[in-house]
C-alpha positions in Angstrom: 93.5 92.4 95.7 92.9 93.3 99.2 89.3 93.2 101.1 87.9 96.6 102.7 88.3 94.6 105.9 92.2 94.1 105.7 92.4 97.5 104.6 91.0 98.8 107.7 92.6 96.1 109.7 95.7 97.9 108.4 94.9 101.3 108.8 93.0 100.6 112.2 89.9 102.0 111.4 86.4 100.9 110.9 84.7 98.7 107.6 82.3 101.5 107.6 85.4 103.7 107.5 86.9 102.3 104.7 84.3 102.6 102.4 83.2 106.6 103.2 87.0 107.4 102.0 87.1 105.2 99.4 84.1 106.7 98.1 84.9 110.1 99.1 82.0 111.0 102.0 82.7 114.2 103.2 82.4 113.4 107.0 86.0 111.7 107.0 88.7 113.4 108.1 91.3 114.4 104.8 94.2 112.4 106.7 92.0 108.8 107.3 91.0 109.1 103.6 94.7 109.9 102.3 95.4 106.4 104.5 93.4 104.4 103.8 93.6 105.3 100.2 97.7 104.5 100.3 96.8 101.8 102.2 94.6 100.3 99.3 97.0 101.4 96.6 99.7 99.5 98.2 97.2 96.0 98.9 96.2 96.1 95.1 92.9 97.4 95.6 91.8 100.6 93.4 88.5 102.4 93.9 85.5 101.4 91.1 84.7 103.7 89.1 80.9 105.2 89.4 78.5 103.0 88.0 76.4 104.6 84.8 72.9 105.4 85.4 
């Protein structure tokens, strides 16, 4: 499983980055979040599922 910071190394975009489209912030540009999502997909690493309250 890939880190959020060789997924951005890869996708050439921010830690900070990373994590908004992973966790689907609205401020990210569709294309970056498609990216770094394939990106993640392809390095092993899948997005957690929101925690229960």
């Amino acid at each position: 499983m890939a880190t959020i910071k060789q997924i951005a190394e890869r996708c050439g975009v921010s830690v900070s980055m990373v994590s908004k489209a992973l966790n689907g912030v609205e401020d990210v540009s569709r294309s970056t979040i498609t990216r770094v999502r394939k990106a993640a997909e392809e390095m092993g690493t899948y997005p957690m599922p929101p925690h229960r309250r």
